[in-house]
FIKOLZA-1660 file (N, C-alpha, C; in steps of 0.1 Angstrom, whole numbers, plus 5000, padded with zeros to 4 digits):
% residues 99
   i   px   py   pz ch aa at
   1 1193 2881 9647  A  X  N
   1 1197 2872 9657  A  X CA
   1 1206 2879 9667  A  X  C
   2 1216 2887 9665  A  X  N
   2 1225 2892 9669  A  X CA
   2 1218 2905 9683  A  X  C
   3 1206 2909 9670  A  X  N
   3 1200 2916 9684  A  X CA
   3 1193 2911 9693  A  X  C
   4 1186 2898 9688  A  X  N
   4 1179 2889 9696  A  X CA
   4 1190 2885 9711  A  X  C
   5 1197 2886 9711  A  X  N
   5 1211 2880 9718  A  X CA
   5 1211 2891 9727  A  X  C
   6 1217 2903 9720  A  X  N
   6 1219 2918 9728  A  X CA
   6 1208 2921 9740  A  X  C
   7 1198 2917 9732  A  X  N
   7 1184 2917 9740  A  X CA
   7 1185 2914 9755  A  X  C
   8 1184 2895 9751  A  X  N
   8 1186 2886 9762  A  X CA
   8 1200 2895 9774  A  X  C
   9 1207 2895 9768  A  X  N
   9 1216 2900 9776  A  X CA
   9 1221 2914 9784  A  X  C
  10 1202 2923 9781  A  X  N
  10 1202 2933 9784  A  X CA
  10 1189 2928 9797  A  X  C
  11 1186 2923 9794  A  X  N
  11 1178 2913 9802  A  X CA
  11 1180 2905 9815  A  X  C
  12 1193 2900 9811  A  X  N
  12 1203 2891 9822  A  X CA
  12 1205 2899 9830  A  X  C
  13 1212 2912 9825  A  X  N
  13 1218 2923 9836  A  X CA
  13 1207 2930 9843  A  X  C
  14 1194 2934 9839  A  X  N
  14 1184 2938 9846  A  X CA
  14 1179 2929 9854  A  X  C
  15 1183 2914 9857  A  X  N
  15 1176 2907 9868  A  X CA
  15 1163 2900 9862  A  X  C
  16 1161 2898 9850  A  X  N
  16 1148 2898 9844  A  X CA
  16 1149 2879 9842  A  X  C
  17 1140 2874 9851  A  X  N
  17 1143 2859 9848  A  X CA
  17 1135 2856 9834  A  X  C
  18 1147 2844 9831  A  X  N
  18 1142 2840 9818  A  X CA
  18 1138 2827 9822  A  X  C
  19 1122 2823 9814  A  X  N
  19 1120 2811 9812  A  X CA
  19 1123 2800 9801  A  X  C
  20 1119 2786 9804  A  X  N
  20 1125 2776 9798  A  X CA
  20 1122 2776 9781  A  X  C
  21 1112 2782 9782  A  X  N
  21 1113 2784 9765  A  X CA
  21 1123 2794 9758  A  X  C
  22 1124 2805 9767  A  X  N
  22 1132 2817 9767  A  X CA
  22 1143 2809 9760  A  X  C
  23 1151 2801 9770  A  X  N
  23 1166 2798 9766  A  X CA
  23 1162 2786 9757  A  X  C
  24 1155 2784 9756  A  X  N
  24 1153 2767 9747  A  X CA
  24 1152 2785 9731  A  X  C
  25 1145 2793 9729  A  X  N
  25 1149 2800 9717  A  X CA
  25 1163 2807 9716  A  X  C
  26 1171 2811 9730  A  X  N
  26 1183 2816 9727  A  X CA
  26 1189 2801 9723  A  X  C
  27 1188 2790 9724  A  X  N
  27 1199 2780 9720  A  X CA
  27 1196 2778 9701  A  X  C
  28 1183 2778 9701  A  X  N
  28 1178 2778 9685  A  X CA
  28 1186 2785 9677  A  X  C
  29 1190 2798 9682  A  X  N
  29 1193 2812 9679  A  X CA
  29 1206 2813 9678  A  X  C
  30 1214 2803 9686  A  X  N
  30 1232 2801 9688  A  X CA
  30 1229 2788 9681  A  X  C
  31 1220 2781 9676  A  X  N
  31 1227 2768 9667  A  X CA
  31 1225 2774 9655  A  X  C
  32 1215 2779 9651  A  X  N
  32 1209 2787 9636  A  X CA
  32 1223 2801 9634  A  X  C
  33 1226 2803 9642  A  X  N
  33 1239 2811 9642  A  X CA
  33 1255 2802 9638  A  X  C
  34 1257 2792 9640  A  X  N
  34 1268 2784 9645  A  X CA
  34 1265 2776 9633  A  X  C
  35 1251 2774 9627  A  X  N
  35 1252 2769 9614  A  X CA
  35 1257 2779 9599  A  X  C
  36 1253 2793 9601  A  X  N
  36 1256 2802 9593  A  X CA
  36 1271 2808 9590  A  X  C
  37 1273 2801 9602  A  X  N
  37 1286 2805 9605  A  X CA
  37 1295 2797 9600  A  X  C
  38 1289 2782 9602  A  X  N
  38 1299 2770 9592  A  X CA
  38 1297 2777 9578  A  X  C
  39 1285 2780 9571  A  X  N
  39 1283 2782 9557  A  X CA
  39 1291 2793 9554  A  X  C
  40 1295 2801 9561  A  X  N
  40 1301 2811 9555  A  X CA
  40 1318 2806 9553  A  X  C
  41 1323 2798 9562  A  X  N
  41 1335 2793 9566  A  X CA
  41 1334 2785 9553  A  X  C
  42 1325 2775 9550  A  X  N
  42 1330 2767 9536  A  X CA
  42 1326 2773 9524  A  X  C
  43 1316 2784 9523  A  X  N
  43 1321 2795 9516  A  X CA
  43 1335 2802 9511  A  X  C
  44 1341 2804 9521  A  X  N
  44 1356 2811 9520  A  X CA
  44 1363 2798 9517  A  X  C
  45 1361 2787 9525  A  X  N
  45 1375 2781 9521  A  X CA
  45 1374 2777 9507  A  X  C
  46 1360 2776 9500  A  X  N
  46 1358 2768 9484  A  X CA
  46 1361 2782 9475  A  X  C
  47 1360 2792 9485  A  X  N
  47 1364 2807 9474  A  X CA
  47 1380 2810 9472  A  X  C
  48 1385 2808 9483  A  X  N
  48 1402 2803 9487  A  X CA
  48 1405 2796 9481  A  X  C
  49 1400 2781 9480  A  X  N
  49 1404 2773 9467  A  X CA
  49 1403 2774 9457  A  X  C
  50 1394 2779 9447  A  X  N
  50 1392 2784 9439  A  X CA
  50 1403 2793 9432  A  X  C
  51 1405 2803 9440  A  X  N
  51 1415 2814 9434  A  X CA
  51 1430 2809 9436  A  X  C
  52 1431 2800 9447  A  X  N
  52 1447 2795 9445  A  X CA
  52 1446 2789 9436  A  X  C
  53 1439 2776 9428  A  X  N
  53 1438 2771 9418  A  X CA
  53 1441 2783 9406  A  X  C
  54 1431 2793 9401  A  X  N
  54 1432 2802 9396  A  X CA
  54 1450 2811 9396  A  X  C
  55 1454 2809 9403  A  X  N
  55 1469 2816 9411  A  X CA
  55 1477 2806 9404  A  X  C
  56 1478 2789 9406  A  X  N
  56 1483 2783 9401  A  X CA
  56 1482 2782 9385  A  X  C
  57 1469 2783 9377  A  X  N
  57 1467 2783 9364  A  X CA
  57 1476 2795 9358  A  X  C
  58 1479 2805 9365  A  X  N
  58 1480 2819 9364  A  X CA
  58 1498 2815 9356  A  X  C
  59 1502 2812 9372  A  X  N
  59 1520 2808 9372  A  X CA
  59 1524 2796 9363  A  X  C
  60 1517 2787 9360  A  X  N
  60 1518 2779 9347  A  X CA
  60 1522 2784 9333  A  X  C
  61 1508 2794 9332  A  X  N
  61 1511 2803 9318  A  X CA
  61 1520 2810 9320  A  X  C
  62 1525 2815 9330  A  X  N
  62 1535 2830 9328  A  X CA
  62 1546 2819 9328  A  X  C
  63 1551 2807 9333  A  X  N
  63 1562 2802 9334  A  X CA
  63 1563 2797 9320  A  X  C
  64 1551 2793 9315  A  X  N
  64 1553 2788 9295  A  X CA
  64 1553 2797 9290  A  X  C
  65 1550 2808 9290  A  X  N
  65 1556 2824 9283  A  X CA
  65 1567 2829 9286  A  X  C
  66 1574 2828 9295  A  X  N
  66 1586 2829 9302  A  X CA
  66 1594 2820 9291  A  X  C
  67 1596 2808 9296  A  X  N
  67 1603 2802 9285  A  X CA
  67 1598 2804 9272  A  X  C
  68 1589 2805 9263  A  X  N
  68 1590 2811 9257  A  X CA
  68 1598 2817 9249  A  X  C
  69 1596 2830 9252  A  X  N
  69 1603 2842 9252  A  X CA
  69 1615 2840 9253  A  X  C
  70 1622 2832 9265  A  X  N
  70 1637 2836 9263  A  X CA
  70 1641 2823 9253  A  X  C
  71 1633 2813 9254  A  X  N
  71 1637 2804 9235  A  X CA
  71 1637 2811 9225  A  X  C
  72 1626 2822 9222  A  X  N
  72 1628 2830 9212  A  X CA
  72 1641 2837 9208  A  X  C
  73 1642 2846 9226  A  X  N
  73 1653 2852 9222  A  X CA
  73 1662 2848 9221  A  X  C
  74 1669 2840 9225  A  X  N
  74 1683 2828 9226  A  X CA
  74 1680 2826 9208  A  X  C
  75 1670 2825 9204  A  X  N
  75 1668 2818 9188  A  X CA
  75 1678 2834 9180  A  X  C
  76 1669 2844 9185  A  X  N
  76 1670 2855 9178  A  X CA
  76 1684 2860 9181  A  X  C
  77 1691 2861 9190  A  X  N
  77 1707 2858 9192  A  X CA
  77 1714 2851 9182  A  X  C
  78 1712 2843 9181  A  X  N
  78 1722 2832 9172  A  X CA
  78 1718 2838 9160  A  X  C
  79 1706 2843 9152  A  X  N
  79 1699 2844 9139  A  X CA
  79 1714 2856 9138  A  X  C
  80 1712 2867 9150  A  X  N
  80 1719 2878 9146  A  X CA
  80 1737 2879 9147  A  X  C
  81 1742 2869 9155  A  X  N
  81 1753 2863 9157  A  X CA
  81 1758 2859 9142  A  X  C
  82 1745 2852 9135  A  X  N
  82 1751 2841 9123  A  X CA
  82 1753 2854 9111  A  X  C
  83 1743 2863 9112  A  X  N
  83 1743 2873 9104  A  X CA
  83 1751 2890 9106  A  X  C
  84 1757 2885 9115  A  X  N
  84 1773 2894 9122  A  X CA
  84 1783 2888 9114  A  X  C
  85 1782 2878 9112  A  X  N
  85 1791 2867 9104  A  X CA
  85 1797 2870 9090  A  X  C
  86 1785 2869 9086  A  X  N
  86 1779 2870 9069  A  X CA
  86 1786 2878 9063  A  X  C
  87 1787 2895 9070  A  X  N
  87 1798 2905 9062  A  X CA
  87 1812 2900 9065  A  X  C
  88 1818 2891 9070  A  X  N
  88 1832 2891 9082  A  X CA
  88 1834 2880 9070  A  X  C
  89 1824 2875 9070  A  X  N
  89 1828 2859 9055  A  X CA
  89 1834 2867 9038  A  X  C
  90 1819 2879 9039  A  X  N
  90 1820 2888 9020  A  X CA
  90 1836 2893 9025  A  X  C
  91 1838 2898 9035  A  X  N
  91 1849 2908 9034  A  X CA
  91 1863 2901 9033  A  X  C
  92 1866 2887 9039  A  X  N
  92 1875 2876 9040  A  X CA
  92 1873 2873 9026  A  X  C
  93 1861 2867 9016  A  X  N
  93 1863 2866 9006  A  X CA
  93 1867 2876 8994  A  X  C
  94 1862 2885 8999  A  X  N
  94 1866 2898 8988  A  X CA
  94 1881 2904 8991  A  X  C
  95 1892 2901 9002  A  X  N
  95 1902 2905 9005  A  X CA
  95 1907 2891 8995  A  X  C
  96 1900 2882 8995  A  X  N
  96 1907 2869 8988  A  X CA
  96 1910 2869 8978  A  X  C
  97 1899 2878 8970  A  X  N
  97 1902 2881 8957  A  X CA
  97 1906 2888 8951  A  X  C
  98 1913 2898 8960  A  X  N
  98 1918 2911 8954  A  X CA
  98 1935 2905 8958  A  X  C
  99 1937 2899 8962  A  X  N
  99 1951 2892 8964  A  X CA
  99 1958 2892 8953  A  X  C
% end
């Protein structure tokens, strides 16, 4: 189509009259264009949608693994906090006993 066009408008510049069917096919040619052109447009925008959806599914999981992770670790803090403890407790009670 595109050369069909180039054509015509190598045509125009040579002075070459066009007749009424002539332009009744270049208009065929610019709506059959102007349609392909919408398809490709809601092509992209359903492909765009698609992947931000995707983008969004994406940041959901990393934010529930995110927390996660730092609940674990906050868990695993205290586990090692309580068990920093544990010798500080034997050694209080074993100074207790030797009293």
């Amino acid at each position: 189509m595109g050369h069909e066009l180039l054509k015509g408008k190598t045509e125009w510049k040579s002075g070459a009259q066009i007749v009424g069917h002539e332009l009744d096919r270049l208009d065929n040619q610019v709506r059959i264009l102007d349609q392909e052109s919408l398809k490709v447009q809601e092509s992209l925008a359903s492909t765009v949608a698609e992947r931000l959806g995707e983008t969004g599914d994406r940041q959901a999981r990393h934010k529930a693994v995110t927390y996660q992770l730092h609940k674990t670790v906050q868990g695993t803090e205290a586990q090692s906090s309580y068990r920093d403890l544990l010798p500080d407790k034997d050694i209080i009670r074993l100074n207790q006993q030797h009293q």
